[in-house]
N, C-alpha and C positions, 0 to 999 in steps of 0.2 A: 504494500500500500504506500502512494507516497507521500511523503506529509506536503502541506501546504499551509499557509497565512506564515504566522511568528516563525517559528520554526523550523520551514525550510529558509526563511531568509535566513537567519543566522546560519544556514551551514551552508551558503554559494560557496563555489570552487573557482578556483585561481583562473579558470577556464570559464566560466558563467560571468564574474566579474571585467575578464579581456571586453566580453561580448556586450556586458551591460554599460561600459565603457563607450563602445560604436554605441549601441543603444539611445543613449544621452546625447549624444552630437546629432542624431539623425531625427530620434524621436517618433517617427515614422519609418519601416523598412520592410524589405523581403529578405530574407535568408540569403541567397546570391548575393544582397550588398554587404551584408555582413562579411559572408565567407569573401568575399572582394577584398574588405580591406582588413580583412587578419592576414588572409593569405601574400599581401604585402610584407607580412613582416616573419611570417610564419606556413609552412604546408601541414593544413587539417583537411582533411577531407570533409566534402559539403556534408556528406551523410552525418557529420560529428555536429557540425554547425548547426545543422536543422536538428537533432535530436540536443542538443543545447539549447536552443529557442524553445524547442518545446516544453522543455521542463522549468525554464523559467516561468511560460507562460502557466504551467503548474502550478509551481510559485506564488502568485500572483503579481510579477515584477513587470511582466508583458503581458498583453492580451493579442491574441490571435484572431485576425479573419480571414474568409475569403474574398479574392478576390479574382472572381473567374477560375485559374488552376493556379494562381500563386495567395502562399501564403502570406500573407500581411500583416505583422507585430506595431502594435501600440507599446510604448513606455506608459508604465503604471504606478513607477514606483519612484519618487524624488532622490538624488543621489544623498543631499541630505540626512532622510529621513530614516533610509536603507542604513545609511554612514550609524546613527543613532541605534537602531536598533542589535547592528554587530557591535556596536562598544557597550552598549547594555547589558549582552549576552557574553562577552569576555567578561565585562565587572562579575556579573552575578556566575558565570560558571569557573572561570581560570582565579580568579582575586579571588572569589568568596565575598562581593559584596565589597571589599576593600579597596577605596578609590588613590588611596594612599599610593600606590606604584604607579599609577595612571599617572596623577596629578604631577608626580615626579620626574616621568618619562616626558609630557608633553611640558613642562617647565624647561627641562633640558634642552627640548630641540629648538625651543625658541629663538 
């Protein structure tokens, strides 16, 4: 079964995040534009790409339509807001609730 709302955000992959990355710049896309401009920088196979998209769109990070035979991803989720909820879910799962290393870490890189 896979999870969806809170908790599959907090667990994106370094690979979901690339994607939701294009995501935010586009706003609107097809999978071909995606796999476009990863594959700029990277070779993934579309098949990876599209089954990427879909599980965001699981997620609820993107929404998917059709559009005739192409699929078509909406952004749904604020980078933000997504940002908020992974540092919520490190506080409360890695820290234990303890903002003390945070606060510490982000003082440093300032």
């Amino acid at each position: 079964m896979a999870r969806t709302g809170r908790q599959a955000i907090e667990s994106l992959t370094v690979l979901e995040m690339e994607v939701m990355d294009i995501a935010w710049e586009l706003n609107k896309m097809s999978i071909r534009e995606v796999h476009e401009r990863i594959s700029k920088k990277k070779y993934l196979p579309y098949t990876t790409i599209s089954a990427v998209m879909r599980n965001l769109a699981k997620k609820g990070v993107l929404r998917q339509s059709r559009d005739g035979k192409v699929f078509i991803y909406k952004v749904m989720a604020d980078r933000h807001a997504l940002a908020r909820i992974i540092i919520d879910s490190v506080v409360k799962k890695l820290l234990r609730g303890d903002m003390t290393p945070l606060a510490a870490y982000l003082a440093e890189k300032k």
